[in-house]
MIDOSE-1310 file (N, C-alpha, C; in nm, 2 decimals, decimal comma, always signed):
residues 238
xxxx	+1,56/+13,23/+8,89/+1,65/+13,22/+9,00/+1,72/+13,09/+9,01; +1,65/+12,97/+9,01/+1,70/+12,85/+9,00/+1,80/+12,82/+8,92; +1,79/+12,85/+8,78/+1,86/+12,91/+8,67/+1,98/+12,90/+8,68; +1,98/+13,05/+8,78/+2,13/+13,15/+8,77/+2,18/+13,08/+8,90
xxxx	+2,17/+13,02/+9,04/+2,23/+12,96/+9,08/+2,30/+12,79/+9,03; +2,15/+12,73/+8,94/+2,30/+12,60/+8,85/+2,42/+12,68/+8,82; +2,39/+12,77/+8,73/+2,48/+12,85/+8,64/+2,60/+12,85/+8,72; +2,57/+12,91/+8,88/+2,68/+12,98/+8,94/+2,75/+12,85/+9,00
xxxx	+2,66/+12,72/+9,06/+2,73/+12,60/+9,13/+2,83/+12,52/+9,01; +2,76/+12,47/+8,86/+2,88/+12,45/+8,76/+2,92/+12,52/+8,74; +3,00/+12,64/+8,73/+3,07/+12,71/+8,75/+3,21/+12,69/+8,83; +3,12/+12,71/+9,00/+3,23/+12,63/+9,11/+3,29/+12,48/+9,06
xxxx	+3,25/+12,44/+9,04/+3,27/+12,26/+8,99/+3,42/+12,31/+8,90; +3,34/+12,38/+8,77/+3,45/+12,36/+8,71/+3,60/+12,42/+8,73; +3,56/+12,51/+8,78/+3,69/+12,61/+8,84/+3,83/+12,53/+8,95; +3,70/+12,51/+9,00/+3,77/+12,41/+9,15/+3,83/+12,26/+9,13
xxxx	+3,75/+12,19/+9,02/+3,76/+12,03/+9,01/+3,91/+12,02/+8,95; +3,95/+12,15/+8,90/+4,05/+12,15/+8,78/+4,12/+12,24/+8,81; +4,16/+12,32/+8,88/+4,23/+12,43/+8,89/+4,33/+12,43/+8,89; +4,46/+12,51/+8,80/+4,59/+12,52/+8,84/+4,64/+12,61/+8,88
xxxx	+4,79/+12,63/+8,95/+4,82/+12,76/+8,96/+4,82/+12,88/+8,89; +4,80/+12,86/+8,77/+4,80/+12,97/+8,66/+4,67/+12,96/+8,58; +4,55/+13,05/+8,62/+4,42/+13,02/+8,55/+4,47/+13,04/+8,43; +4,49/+13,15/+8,38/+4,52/+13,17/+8,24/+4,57/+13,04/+8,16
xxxx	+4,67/+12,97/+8,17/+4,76/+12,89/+8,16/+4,60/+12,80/+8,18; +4,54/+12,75/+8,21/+4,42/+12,65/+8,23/+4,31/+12,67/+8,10; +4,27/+12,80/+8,12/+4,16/+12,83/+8,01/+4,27/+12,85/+7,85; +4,39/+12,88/+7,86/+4,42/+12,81/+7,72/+4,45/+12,73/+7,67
xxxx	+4,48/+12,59/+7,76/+4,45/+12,45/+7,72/+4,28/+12,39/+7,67; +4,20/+12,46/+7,72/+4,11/+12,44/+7,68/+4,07/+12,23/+7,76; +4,11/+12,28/+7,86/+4,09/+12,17/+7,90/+4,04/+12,17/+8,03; +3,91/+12,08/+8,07/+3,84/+12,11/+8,18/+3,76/+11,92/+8,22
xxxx	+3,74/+11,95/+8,34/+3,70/+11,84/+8,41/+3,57/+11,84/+8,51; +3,54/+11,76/+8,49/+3,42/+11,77/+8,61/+3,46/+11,66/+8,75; +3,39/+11,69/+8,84/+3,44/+11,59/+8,99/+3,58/+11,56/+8,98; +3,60/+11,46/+9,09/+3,77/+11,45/+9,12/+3,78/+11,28/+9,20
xxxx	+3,86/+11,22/+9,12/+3,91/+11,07/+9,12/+3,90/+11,02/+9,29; +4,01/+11,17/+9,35/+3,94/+11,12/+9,48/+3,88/+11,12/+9,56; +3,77/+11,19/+9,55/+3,63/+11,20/+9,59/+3,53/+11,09/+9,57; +3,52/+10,99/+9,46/+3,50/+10,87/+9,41/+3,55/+10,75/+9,51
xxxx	+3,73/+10,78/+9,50/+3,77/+10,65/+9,57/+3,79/+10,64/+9,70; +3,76/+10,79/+9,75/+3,80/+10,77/+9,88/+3,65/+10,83/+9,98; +3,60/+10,89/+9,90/+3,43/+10,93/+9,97/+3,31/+10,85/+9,90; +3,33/+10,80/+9,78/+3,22/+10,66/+9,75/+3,15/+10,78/+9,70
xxxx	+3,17/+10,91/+9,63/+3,08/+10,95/+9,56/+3,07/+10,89/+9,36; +3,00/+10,82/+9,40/+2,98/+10,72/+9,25/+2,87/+10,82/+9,13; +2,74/+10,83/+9,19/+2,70/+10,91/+9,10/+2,75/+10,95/+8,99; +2,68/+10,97/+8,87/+2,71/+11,06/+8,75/+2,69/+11,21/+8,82
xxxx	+2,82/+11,25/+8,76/+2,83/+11,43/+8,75/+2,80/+11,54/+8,66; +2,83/+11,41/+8,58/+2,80/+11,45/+8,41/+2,71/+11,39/+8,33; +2,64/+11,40/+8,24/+2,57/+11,33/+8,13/+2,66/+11,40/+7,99; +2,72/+11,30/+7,94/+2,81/+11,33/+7,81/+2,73/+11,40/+7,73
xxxx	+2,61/+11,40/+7,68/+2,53/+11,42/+7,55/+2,49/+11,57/+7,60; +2,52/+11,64/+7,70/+2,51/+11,78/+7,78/+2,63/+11,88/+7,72; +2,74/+11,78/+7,71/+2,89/+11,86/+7,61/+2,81/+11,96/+7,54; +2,90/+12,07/+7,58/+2,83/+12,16/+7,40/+2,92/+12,19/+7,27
xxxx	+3,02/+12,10/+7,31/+3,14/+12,14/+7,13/+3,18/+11,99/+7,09; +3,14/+11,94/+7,04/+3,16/+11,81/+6,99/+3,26/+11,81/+6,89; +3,24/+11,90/+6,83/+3,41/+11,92/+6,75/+3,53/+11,89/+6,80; +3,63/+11,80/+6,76/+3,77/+11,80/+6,80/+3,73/+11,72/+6,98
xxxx	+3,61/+11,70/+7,02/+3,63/+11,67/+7,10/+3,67/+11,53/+7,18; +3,71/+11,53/+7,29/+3,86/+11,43/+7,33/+3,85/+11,40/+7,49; +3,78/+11,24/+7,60/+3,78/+11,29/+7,72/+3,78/+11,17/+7,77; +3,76/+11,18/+7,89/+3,77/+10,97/+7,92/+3,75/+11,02/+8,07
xxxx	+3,68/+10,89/+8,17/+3,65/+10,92/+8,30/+3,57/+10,78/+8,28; +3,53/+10,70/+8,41/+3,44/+10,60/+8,47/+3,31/+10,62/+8,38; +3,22/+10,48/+8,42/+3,04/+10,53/+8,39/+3,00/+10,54/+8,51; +2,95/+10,60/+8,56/+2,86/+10,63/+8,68/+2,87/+10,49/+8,78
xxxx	+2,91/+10,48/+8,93/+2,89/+10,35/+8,99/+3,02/+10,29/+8,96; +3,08/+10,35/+8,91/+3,22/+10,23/+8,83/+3,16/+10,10/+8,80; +3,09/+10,13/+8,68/+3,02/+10,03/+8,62/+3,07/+9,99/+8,48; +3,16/+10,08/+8,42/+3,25/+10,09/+8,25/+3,32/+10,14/+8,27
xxxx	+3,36/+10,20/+8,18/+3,45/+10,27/+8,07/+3,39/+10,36/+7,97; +3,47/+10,48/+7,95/+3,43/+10,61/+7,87/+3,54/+10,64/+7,81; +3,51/+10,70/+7,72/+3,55/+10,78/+7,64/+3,57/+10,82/+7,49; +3,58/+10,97/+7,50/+3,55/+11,04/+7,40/+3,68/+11,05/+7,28
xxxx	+3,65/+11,05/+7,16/+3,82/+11,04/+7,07/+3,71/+11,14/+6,90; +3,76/+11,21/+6,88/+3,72/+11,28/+6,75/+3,62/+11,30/+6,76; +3,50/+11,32/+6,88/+3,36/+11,38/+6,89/+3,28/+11,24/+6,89; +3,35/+11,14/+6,91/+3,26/+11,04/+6,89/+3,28/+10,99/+7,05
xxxx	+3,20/+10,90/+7,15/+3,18/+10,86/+7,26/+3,16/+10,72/+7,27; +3,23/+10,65/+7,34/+3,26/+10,48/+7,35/+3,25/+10,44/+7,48; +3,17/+10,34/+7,50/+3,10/+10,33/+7,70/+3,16/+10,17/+7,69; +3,22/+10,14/+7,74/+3,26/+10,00/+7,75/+3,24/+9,93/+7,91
xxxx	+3,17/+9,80/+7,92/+3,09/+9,70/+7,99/+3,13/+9,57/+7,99; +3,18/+9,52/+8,13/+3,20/+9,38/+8,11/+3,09/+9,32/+8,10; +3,12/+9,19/+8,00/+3,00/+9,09/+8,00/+3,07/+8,97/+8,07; +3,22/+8,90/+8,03/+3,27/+8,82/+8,08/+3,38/+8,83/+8,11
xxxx	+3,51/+8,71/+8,18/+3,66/+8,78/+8,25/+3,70/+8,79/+8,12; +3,66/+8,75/+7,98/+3,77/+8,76/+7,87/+3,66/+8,83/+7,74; +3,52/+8,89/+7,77/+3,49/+8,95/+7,69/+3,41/+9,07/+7,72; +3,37/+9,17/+7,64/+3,32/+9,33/+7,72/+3,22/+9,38/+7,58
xxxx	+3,14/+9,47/+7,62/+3,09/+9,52/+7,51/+3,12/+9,68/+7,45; +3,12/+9,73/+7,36/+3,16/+9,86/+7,37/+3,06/+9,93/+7,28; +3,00/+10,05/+7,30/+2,91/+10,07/+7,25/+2,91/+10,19/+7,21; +2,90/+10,30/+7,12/+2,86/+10,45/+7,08/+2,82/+10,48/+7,15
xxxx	+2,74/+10,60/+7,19/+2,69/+10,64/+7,32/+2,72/+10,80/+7,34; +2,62/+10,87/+7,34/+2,66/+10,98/+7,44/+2,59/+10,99/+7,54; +2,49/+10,91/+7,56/+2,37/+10,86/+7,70/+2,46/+10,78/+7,76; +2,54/+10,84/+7,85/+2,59/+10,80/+7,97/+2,67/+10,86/+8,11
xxxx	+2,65/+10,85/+8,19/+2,71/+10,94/+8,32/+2,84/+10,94/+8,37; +2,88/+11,01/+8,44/+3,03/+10,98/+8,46/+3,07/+11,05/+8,57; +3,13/+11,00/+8,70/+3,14/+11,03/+8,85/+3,24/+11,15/+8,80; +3,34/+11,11/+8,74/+3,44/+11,19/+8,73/+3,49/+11,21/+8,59
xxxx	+3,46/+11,32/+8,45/+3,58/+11,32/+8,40/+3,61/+11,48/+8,33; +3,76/+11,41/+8,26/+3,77/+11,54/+8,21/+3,80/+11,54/+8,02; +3,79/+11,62/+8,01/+3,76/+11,65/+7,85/+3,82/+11,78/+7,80; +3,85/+11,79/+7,70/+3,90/+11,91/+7,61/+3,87/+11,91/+7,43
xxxx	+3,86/+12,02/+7,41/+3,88/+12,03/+7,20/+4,02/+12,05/+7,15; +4,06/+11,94/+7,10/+4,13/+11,96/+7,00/+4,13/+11,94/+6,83; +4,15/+12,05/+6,78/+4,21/+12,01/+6,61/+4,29/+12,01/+6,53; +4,38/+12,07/+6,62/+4,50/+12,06/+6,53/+4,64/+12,03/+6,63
xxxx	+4,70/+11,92/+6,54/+4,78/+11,86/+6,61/+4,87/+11,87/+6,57; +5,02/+11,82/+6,64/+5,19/+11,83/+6,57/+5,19/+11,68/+6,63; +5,19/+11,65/+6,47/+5,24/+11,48/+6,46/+5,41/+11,46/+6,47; +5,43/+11,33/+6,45/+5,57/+11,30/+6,56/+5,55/+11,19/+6,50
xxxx	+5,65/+11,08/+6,48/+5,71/+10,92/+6,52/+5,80/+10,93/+6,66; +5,69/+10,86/+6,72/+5,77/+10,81/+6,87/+5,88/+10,72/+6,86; +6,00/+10,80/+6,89/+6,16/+10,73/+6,91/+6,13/+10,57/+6,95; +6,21/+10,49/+6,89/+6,18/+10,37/+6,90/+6,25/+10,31/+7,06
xxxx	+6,28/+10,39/+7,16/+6,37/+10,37/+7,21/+6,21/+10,41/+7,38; +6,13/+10,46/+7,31/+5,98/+10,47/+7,40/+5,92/+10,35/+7,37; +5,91/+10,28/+7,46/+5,83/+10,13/+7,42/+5,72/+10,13/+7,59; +5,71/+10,19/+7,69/+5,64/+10,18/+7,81/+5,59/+10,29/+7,83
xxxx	+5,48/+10,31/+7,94/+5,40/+10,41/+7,96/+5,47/+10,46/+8,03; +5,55/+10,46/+8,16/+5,68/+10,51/+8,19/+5,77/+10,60/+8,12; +5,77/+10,53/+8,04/+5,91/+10,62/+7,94/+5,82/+10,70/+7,85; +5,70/+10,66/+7,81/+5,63/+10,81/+7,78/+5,61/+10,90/+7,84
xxxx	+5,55/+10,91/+7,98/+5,55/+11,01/+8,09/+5,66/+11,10/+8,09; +5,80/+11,06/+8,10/+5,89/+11,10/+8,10/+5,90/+11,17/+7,96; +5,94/+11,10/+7,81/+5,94/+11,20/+7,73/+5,81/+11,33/+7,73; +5,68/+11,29/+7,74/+5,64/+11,41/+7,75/+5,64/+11,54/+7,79
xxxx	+5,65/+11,48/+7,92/+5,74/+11,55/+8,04/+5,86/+11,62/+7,99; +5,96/+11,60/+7,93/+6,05/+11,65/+7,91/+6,01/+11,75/+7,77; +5,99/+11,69/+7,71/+5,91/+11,73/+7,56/+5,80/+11,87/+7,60; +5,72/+11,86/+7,68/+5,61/+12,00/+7,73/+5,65/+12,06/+7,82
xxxx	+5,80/+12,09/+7,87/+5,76/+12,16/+7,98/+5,76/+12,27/+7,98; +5,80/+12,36/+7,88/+5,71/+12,49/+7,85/+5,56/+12,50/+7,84; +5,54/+12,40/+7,76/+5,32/+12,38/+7,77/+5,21/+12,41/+7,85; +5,18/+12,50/+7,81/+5,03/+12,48/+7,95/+4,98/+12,39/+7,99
xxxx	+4,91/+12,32/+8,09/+4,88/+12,23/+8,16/+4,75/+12,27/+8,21; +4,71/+12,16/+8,21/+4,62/+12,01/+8,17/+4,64/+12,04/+7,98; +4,66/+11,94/+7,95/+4,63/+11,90/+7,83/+4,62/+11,76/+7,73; +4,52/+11,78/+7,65/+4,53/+11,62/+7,59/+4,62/+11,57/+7,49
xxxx	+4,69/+11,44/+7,46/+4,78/+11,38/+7,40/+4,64/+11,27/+7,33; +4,73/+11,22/+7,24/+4,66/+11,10/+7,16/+4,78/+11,03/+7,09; +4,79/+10,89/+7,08/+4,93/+10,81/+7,01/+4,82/+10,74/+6,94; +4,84/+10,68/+6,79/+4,82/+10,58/+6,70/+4,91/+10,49/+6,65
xxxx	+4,88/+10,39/+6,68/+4,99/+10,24/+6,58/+4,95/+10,10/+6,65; +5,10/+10,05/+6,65/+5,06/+9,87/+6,67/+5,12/+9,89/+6,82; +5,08/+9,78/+6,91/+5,09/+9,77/+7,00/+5,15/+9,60/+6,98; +5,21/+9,55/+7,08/+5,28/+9,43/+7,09/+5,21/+9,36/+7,15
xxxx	+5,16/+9,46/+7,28/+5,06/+9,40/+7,38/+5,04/+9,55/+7,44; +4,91/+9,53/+7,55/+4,85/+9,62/+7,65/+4,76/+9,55/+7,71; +4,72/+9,55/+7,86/+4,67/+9,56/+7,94/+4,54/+9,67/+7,96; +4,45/+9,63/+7,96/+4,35/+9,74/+8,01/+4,24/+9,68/+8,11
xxxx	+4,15/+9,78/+8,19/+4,07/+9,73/+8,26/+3,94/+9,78/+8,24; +3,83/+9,75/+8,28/+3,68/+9,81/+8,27/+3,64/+9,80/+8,44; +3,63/+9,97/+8,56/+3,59/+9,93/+8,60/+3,45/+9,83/+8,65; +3,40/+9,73/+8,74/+3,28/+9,62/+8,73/+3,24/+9,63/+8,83
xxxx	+3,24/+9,76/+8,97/+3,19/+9,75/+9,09/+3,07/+9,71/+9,11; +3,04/+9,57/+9,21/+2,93/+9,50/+9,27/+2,83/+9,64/+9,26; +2,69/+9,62/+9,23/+2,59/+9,68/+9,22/+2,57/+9,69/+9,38; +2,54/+9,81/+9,43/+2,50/+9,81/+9,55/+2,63/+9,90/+9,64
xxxx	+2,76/+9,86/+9,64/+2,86/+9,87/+9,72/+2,88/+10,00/+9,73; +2,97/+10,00/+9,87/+2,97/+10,11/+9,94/+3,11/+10,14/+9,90; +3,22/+10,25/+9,92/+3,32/+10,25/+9,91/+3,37/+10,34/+9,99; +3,48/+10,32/+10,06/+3,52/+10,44/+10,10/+3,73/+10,44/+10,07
xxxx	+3,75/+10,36/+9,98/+3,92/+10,34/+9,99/+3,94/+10,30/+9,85; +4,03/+10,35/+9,77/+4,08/+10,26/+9,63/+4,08/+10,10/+9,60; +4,12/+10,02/+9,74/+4,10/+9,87/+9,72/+3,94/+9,84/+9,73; +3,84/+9,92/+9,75/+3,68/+9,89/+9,78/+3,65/+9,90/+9,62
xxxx	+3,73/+10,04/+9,63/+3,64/+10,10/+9,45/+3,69/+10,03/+9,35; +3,79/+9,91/+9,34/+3,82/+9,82/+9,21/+3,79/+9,64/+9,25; +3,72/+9,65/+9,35/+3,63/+9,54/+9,37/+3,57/+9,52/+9,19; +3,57/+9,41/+9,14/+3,53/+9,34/+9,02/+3,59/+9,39/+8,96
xxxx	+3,68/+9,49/+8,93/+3,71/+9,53/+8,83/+3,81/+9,38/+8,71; +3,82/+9,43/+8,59/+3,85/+9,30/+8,50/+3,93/+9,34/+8,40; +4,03/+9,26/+8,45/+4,12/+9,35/+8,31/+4,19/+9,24/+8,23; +4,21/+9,31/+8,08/+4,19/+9,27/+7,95/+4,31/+9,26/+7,87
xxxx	+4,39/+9,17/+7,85/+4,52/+9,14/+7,75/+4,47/+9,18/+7,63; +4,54/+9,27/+7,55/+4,51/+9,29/+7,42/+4,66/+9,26/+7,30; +4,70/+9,19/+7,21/+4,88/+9,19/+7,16/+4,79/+9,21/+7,04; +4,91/+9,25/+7,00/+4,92/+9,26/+6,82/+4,79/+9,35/+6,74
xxxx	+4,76/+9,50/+6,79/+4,67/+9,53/+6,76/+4,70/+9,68/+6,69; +4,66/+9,68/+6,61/+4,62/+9,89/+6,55/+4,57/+9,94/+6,69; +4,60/+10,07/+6,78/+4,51/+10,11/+6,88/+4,48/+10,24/+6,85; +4,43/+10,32/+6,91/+4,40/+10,46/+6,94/+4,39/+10,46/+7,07
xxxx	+4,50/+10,57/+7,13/+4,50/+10,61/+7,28/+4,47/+10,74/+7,30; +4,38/+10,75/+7,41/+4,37/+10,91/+7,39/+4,39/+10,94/+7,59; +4,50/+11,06/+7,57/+4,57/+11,06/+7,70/+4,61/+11,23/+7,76; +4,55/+11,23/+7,87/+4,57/+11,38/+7,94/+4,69/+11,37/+8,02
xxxx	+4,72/+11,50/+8,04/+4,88/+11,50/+8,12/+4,89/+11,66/+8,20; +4,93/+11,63/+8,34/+4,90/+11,72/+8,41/+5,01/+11,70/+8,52; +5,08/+11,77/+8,58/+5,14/+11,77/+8,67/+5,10/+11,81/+8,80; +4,97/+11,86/+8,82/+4,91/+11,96/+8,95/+4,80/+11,90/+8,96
xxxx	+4,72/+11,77/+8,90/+4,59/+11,75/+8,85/+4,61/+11,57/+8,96; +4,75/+11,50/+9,02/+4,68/+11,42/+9,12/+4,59/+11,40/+9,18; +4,48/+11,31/+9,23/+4,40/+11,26/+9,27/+4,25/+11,32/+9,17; +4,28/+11,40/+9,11/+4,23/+11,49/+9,05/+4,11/+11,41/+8,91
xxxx	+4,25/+11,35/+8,81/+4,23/+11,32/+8,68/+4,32/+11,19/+8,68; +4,43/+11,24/+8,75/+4,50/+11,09/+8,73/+4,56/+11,09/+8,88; +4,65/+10,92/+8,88/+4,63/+10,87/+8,99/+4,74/+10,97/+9,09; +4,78/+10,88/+9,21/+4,87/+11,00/+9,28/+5,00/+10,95/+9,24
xxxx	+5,04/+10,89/+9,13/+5,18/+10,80/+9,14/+5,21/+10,86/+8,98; +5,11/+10,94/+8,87/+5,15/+10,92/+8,77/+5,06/+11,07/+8,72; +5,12/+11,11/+8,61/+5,12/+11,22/+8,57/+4,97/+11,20/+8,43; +4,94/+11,11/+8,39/+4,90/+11,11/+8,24/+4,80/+11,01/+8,27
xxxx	+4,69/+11,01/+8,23/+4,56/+10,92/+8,30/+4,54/+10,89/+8,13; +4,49/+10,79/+8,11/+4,52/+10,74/+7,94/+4,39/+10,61/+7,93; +4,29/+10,60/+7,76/+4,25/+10,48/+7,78/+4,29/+10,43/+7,65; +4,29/+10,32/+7,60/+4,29/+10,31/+7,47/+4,16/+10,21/+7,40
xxxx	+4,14/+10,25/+7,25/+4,04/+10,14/+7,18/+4,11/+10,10/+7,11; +4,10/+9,95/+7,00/+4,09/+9,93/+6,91/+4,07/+10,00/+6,83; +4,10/+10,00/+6,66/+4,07/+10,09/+6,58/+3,92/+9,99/+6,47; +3,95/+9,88/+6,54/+3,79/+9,83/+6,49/+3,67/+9,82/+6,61
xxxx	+3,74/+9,93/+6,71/+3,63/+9,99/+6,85/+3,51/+9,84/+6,85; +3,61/+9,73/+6,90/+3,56/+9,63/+6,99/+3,61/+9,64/+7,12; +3,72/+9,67/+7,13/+3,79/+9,66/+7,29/+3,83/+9,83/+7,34; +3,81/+9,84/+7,43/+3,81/+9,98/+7,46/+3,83/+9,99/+7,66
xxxx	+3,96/+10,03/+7,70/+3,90/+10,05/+7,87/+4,02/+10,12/+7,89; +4,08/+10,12/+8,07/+4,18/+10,21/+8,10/+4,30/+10,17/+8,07; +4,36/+10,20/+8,00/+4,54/+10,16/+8,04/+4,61/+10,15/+8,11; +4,65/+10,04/+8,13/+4,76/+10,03/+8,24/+4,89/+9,95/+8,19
xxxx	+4,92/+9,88/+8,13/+5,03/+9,84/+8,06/+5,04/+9,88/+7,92; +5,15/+9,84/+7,83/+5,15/+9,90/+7,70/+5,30/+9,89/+7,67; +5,31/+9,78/+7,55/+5,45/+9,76/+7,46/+5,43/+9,83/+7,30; +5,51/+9,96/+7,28/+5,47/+9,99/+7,21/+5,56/+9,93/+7,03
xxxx	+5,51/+9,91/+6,95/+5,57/+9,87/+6,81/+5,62/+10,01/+6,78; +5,75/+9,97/+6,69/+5,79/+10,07/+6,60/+5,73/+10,07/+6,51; +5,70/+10,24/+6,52/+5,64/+10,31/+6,41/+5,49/+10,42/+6,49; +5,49/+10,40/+6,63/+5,38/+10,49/+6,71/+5,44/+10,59/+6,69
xxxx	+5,27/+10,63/+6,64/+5,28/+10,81/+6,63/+5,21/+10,91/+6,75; +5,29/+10,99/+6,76/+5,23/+11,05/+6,86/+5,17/+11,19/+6,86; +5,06/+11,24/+6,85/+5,03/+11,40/+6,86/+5,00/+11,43/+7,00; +5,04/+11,57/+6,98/+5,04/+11,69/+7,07/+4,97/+11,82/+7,02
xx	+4,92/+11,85/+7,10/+4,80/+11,99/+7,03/+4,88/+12,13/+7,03; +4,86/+12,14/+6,91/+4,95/+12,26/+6,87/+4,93/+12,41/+6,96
């Protein structure tokens, strides 16, 4: 009995946390979410929702969201899982991991992709939004992106909320947060995009919720700036 009610409440979670106008259109993205960003920032529900190592298709698998507490950084890129932790304002740790929790995220499988050279004329996360946007809008929605190359510079952050704190507003829930100049680097970005998924997965001002690592996965957290070099490649799931 216990059982078949979990069964039936993840269920609700998943249906609800993620839902678009068009189920169909949802379940063939293959893209799903647990909790919702603003439930976190604006009701201080911090807890893990998820335990990653619970996933059951690690193949192709691709996802990013908080650590439990907004205490890191997650995320998932080729089935592998990367939890990143401030240690200091100018250094972090980043670690392998599927032992870890996560208030809010979302995740999908992909393996097969349609590679691209991004027009050299896309250098900001802005003007990516926009081309994708323009580029998918026949596409079903929610779905994940991923770009590889040199970056000029980026900006990232690791949330670091005080142990203990309460939240009930977006300026409470990025208390300690620390963010991280990265120039001149190889990266891997791995990035969802949704038009109906505000407060949801990404913020209320932007369409594509994104983190990036290193490709020698020392530095890893959220995106928020980003100059990109010619020669970024960009896939899209076929």
């Amino acid at each position: 009995m216990k059982l078949n009610l979990l069964i039936v409440f993840f269920s609700i979670v998943f249906i609800f946390s993620c839902n678009t106008k068009n189920k169909t259109d949802f379940q063939k993205t293959n893209v799903q979410c647990v909790g919702a960003m603003k439930d976190v920032m604006w009701k201080g529900k911090l807890k893990g929702s998820i335990l990653l190592d619970t996933l059951p298709n690690k193949n192709g698998l691709y996802g990013l969201g908080p650590v439990e507490y907004l205490r890191g950084e997650l995320l998932i890129i080729k089935g592998k899982s990367y939890k990143s932790t401030v240690l200091t304002d100018s250094t972090m740790q980043v670690e392998e991991t599927f032992n870890a929790k996560a208030p809010f995220f979302v995740f999908g499988n992909v393996t097969n992709w349609e590679e691209e050279l991004l027009p050299e004329k896309i250098s900001t996360i802005r003007q990516l939004e926009s081309y994708i946007n323009d580029k998918t809008k026949n596409t079903s929605i929610p779905f994940v992106f991923k770009l590889k190359g040199d970056i000029q510079e980026a900006k990232i952050h690791i949330q670091n909320l005080p142990k203990g704190s309460k939240i009930s507003s977006p300026t409470e829930a990025h208390q300690g947060q620390i963010n991280y100049s990265i120039k001149n680097e190889v990266v891997d970005i791995v990035g969802f995009f949704s038009t109906e998924h505000k407060g949801i997965f990404t913020h209320h001002d932007t369409n594509i919720h994104m983190h990036l690592i290193t490709t020698n996965r020392q530095k890893m957290g959220h995106l928020d700036k980003v100059i990109f070099k010619k020669g970024m490649r960009l896939y899209l799931p076929k």
